[in-house]
C-alpha positions in Angstrom: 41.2 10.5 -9.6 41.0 8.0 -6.7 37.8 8.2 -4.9 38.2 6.8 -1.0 35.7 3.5 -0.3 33.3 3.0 3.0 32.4 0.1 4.7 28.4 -0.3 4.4 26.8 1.2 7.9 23.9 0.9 9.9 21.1 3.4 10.3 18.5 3.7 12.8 14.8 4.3 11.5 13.2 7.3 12.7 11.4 7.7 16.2 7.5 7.6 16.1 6.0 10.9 15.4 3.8 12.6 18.4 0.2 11.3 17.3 -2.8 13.8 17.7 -4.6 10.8 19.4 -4.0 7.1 20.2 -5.5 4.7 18.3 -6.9 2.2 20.1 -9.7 -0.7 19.0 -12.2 -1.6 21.8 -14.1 -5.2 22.7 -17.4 -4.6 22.7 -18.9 -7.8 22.0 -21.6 -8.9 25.0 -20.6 -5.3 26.8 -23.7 -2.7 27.2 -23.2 0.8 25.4 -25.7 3.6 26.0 -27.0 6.5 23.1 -28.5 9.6 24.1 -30.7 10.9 21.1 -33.0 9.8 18.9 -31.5 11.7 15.8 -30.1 10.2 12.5 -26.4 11.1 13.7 -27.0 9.3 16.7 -28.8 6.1 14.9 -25.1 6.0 12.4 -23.6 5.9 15.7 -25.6 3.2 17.6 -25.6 0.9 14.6 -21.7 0.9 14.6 -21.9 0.3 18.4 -24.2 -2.7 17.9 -22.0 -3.9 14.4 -19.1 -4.1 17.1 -21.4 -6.6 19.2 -22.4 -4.2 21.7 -25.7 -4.3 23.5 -26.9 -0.6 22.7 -29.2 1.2 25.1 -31.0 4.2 23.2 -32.5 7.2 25.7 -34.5 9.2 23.7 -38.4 10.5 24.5 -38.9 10.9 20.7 -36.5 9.5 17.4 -37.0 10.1 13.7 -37.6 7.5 11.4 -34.0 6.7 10.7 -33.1 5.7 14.2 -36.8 3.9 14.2 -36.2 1.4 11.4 -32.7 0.7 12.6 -34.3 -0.1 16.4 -36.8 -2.3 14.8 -34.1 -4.6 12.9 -31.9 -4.8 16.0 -34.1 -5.2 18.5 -35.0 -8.7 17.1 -31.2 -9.6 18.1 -31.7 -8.0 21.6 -28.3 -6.1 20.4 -31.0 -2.6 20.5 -33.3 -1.3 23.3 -35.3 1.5 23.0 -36.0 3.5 26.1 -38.0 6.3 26.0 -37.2 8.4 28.6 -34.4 11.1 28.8 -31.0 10.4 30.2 -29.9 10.4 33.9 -27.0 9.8 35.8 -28.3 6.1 36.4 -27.8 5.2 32.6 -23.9 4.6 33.0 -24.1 2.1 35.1 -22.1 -0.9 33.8 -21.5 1.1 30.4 -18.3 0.9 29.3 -18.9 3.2 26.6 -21.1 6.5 25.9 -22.2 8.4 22.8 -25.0 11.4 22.9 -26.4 13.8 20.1 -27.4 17.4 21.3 -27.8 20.9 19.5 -27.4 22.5 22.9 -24.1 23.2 24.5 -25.3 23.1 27.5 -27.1 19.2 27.5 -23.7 18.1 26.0 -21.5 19.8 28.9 -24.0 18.1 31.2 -24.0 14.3 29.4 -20.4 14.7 29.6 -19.6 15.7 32.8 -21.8 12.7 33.9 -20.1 10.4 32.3 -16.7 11.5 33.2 -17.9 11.1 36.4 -18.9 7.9 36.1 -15.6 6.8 34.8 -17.4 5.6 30.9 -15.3 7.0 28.0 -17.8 9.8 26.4 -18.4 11.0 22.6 -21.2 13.9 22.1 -21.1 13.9 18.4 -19.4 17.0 16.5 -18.7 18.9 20.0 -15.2 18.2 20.3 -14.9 19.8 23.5 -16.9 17.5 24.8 -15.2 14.0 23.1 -12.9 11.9 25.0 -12.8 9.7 21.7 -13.7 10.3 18.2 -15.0 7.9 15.4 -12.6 7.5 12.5 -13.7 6.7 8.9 -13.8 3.0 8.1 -12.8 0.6 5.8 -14.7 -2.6 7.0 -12.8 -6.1 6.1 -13.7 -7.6 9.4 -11.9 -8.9 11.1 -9.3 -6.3 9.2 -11.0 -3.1 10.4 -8.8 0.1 9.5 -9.6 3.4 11.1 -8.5 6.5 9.7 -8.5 10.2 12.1 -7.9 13.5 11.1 -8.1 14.6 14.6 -11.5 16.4 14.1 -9.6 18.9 11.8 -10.8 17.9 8.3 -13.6 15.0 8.4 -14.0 14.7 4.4 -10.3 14.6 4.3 -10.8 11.1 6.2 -13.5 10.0 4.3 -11.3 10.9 1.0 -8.4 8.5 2.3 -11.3 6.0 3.1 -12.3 5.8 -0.3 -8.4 5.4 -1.1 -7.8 2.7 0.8 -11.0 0.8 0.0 -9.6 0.4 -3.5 -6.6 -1.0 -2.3 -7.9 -3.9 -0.1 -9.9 -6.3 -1.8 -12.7 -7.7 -0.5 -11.8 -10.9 0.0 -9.1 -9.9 2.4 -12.1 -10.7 5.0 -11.9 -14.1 4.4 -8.4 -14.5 4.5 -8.2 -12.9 7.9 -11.2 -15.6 9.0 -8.5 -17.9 8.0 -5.2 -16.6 9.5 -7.5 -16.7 12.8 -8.0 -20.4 12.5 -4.9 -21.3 11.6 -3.0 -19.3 14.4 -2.4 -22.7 16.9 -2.1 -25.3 13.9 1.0 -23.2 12.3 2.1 -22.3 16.0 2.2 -26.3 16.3 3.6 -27.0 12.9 6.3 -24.1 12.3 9.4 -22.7 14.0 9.6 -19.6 15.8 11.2 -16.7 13.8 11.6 -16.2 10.7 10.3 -20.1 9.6 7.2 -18.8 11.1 7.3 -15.1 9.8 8.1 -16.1 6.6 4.4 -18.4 6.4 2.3 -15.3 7.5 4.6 -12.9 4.8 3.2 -15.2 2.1 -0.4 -16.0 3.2 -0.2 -12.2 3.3 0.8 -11.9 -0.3 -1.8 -14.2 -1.0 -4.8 -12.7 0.6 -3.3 -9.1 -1.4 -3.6 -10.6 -4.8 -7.9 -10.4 -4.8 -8.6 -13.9 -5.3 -10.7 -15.8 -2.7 -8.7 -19.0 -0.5 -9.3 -22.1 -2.2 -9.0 -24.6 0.5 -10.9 -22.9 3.1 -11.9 -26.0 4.7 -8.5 -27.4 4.8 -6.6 -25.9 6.9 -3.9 -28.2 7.1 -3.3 -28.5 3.2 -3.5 -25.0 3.3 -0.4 -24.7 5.9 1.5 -27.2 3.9 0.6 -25.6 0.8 1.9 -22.1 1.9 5.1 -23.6 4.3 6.3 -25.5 0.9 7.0 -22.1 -0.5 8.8 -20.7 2.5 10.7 -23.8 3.4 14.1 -23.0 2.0 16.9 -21.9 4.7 18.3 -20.1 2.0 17.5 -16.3 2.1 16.7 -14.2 -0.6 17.4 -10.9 -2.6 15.2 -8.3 -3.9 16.6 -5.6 -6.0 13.6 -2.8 -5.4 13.6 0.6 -7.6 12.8 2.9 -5.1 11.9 5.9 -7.5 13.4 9.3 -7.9 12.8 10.0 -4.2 8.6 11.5 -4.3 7.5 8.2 -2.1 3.8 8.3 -3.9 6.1 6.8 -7.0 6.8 4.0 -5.4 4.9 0.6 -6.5 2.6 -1.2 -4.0 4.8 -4.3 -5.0 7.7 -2.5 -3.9 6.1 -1.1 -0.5 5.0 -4.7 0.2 8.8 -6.2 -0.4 10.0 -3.1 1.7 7.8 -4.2 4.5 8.6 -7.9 4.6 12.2 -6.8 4.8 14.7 -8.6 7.3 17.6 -6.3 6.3 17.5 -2.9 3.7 20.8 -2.0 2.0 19.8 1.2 0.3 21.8 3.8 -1.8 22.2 7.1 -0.8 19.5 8.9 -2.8 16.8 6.9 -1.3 14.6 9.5 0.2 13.9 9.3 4.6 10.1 9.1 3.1 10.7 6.7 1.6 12.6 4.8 4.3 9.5 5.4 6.6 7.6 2.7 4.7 9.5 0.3 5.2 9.5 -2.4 7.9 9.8 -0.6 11.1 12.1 -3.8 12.7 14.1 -4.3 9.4 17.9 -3.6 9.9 18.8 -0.7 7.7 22.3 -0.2 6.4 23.4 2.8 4.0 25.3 1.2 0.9 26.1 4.8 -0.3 27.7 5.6 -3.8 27.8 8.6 -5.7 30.0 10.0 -8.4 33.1 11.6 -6.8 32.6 11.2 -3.4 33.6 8.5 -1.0 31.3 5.5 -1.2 30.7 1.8 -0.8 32.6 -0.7 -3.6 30.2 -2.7 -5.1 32.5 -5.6 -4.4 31.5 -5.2 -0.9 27.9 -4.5 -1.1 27.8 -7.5 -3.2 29.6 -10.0 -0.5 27.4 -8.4 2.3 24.2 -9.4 0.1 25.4 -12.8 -0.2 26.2 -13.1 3.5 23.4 -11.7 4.6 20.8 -14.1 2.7 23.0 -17.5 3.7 22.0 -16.6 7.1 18.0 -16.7 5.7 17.3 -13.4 5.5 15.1 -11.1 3.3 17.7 -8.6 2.2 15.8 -6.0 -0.1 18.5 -3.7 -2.2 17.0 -0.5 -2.7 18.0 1.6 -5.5 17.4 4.9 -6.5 15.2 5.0 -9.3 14.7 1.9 -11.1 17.4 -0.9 -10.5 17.8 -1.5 -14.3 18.8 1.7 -15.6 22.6 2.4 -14.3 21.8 0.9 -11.3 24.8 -1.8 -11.8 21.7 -4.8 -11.4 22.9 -6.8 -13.8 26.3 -7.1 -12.1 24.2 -8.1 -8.7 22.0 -10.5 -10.3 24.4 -12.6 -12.1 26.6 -13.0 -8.7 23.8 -13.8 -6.7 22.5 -16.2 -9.3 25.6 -17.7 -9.3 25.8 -18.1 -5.6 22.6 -20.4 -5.6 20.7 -17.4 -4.2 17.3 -16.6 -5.2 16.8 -12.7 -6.4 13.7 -11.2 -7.9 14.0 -7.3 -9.3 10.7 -4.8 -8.5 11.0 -2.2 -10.9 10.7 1.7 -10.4 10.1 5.0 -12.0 13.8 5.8 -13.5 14.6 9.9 -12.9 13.8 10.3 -16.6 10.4 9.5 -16.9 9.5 11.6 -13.8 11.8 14.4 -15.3 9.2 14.3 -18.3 6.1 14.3 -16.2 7.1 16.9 -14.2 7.9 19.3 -17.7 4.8 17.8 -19.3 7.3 16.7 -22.4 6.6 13.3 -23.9 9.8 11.8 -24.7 8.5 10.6 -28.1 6.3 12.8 -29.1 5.3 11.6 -32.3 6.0 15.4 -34.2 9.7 15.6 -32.8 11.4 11.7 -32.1 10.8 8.4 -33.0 13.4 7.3 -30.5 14.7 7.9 -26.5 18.1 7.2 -25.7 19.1 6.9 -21.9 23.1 7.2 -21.5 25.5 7.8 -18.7 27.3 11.0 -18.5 30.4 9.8 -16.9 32.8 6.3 -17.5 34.3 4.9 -14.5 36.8 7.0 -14.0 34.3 10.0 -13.9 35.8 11.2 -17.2 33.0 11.7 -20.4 32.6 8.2 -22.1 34.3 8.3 -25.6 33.0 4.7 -26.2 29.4 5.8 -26.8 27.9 6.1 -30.9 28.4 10.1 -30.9 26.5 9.4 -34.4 23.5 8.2 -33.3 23.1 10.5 -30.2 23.7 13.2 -32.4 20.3 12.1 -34.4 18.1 15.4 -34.5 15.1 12.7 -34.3 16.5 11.1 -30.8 15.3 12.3 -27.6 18.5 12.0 -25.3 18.4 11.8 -21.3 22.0 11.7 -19.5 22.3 10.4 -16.6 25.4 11.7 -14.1 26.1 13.5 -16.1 26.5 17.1 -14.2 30.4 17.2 -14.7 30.8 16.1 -18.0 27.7 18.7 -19.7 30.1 21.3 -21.3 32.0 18.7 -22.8 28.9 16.3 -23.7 27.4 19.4 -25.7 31.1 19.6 -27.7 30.8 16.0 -28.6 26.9 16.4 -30.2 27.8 19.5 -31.7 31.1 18.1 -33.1 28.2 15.3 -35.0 26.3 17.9 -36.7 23.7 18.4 -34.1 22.5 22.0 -34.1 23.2 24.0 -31.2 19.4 25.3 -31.3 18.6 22.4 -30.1 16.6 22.5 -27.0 18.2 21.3 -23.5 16.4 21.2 -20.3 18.6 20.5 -16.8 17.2 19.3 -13.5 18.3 18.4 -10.7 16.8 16.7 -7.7 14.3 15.5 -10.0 10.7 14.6 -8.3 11.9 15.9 -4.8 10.8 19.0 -3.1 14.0 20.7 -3.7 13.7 19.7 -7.9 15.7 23.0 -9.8 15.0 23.5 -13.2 17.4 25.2 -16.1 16.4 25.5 -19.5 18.9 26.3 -22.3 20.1 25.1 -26.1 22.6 22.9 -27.0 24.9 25.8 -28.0 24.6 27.4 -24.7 25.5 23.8 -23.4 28.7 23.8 -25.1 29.8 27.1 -24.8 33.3 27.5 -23.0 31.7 29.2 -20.0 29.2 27.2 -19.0 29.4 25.3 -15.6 29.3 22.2 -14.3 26.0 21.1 -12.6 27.1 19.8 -9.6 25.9 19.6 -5.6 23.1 17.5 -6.4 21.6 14.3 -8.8 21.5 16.1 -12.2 19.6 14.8 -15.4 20.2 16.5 -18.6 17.3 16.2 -21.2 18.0 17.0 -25.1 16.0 17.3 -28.1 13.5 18.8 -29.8 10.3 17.3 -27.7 11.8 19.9 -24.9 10.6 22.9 -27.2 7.1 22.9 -26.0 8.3 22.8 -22.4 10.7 25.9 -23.3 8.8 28.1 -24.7 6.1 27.3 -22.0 8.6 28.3 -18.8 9.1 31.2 -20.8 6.0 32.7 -19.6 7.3 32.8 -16.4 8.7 36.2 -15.2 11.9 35.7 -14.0 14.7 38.0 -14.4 18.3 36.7 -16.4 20.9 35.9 -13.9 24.7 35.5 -14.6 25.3 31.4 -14.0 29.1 32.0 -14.3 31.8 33.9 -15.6 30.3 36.8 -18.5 27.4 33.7 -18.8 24.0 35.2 -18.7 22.6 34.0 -21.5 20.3 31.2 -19.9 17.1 32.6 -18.3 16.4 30.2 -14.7 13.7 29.1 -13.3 13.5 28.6 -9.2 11.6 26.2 -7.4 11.3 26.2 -3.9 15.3 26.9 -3.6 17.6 29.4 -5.9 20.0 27.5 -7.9 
């Protein structure tokens, strides 16, 4: 069967969402910002005001002992003033920012249509009718400061993504930031425009990810020599990034951080849009499609494009489906580009089988049922069933297989296990899209596998799992109710179970 070739092409990355609310980051140092309400909301509130360098002006005849203590501490600094009087109209003079605390609906409609009026952007804490701006949760890595908003909807939501994100930026990203900001003029001096200069902030950037502290902090120019020595080449580079089974919370941070320092993305066809939308929003994308029976890219030409494409200095990442050293053809691209002189580094992923298995609950090697897990392809080159595998040892009652491609060639992969002596009883589990919304899961034996009328699994990427450490995950989908259906001609023997989408 000849399958027709494409030439690779480019894709556009998707269009900015419509955002609930802009996010924007004000200067507040030296600038006067003015607090209506002595209560504890309203003393979180001023104290974030005054951490952003603003001179707070609290109006409040009476204030708990929260909003006390913190007046006391800043009013040392002059960054606090206590006035107590109520508010008026003549409090937003020269504000350029305005932030009140009141039970009554009425005292917030009136703080806030005085402040509108005076043309000073207005917050009455948890009366979002009354909020030109909110306050997001933060994570505080000054002068890194990430906001996070939920648009009011779902506050402990935010605060649970804080929390998230706090475990992912270490603390001494602070000081590496403090650095960055020194260094700005002396790289602008020293370094090219582009990507000579790019590069340098791509791998101070690595460097203040990895946790540990700068060590030359008071050198700033061993520390630009130190960091341009590693970008220097004019050579580009290559890195072959397993992009999962398509869910993007499988990805690796090492593989989100080599998607978003990306000059150029070649990625197969079964990378997922999600996860395509974290990758560098100005990197060039281009679809290097291949699948199994359908027109696709050679390799011979994805291959030369790679090459090209990192001789003019770029950051190509290849991003594969899964992880790139499973039937991902990697080796063939890392001894070419190797060979060309070009440096290439491999980022692994979660291969479809091991998210098959979590998403079943099945441990491939369940110590009661296998002491071994074989991964093989389900198809040779010419999309015919390989007859150069060892039938014998697939065939071992003790193996857990996984086949990949192999959604044409099941009837006749069944024949060639049963044909070893492995007993038809033994359990087979089918899914397809695995770890995608649209996942579809069969369960069946080896028998039923085999038989004459069973179908081929085609329309989508298909894994075939067999062996006897699928039991426990058959006769657990078996307590679902669903009804026998007939999967092909006088075949109804195989009970189905839907998710999302029929199948």
């Amino acid at each position: 069967m000849s399958i027709a070739s494409k030439q690779p092409s480019d894709t556009a990355p998707a269009r900015l969402q419509p955002l609930a609310k802009l996010p924007v980051f004000f200067d507040l140092a030296g600038r006067r910002a003015v607090v209506a309400g002595g209560t504890a909301a309203a003393a979180w509130k001023t104290e974030l005001l005054a951490a952003a360098g603003a001179t707070v002006n609290v109006y409040a005849p009476s204030i708990d002992a929260e909003m006390a203590a913190l007046i006391a501490r800043g009013s040392e600094a002059g960054r606090i003033q206590h006035h107590e009087r109520s508010w008026g109209p003549d409090i937003f003079t020269e504000a350029q920012i305005a932030v009140a605390d009141y039970d009554s609906e009425a005292e917030a409609e009136r703080f806030f249509d005085a402040a509108v009026a005076a043309g000073v952007p207005v917050n009455v804490i948890d009366k979002p009718a009354f909020c030109q701006f909110q306050f997001g949760s933060i994570v505080n890595r000054s002068p890194v400061v990430v906001a996070i908003s939920t648009d009011g909807a779902a506050p402990i939501l935010g605060q649970a993504i804080r929390r998230r994100i706090e475990t992912l930026l270490p603390r001494t990203l602070a000081d590496w930031a403090a650095l960055a900001k020194d260094m700005r003029a002396s790289v602008a001096a020293r370094l090219a425009p582009g990507r000579q200069r790019r590069a340098f902030w791509e791998r101070l950037a690595d460097k203040a990810l990895e946790g540990r502290p700068p060590e030359v902090r008071g050198d700033l120019e061993k520390t630009i020599g130190t960091i341009a020595n590693d970008v220097g080449a004019t050579t580009g580079q290559v890195t072959l990034v397993g992009a999962g089974p398509g869910d993007p919370e499988l990805l690796t941070l090492k593989a989100v951080r080599a998607m978003q320092s990306a000059d150029v993305i070649l990625f197969d066809e079964l990378v997922s849009q999600d996860v395509l939308e974290l990758a560098r929003r100005e990197a060039k994308r281009m679809l290097v499609g291949k699948r199994g029976g359908r027109e696709s890219c050679r390799q011979d030409d994805i291959n030369d494009l790679m090459v090209k494409l990192a001789r003019q200095g770029k950051h190509v990442v290849r991003l594969k489906s899964g992880d790139p050293m499973i039937f991902g053809r990697a080796g063939e691209e890392i001894e070419l580009l190797r060979k060309e002189g070009i440096a290439v580094s491999v980022v692994p992923g979660i291969t479809a089988a091991s998210a098959m298995a979590s998403a079943l609950g099945a441990s491939l090697t369940h110590r009661d049922h296998a002491h071994s897990v074989r991964f093989v392809t389900g198809h040779s080159r010419s999309g015919t069933l390989p007859h150069d595998l060892d039938w014998r040892g697939l065939a071992d009652p003790d193996t857990t297989l996984v086949v990949y491609m192999g959604g044409r060639t099941a009837r006749a992969f069944g024949e060639r296990l049963m044909e070893q002596g492995l007993d038809g009883a033994t359990p087979v589990v089918i899914q397809q899209d695995v770890a995608r919304p649209q996942a579809r899961f069969r369960r069946l034996t080896l028998g039923e596998l085999a038989d004459a009328r069973c179908p081929a699994f085609t329309g989508a990427p298909t894994l075939i799992g067999i062996g006897r450490v699928f039991a426990a995950v058959r006769a657990a989908a078996s307590e679902i109710p669903t009804p026998s259906v007939d999967v092909g001609e006088g075949w109804s023997a195989t009970e189905l179970v839907e998710r999302q989408v029929g199948w």
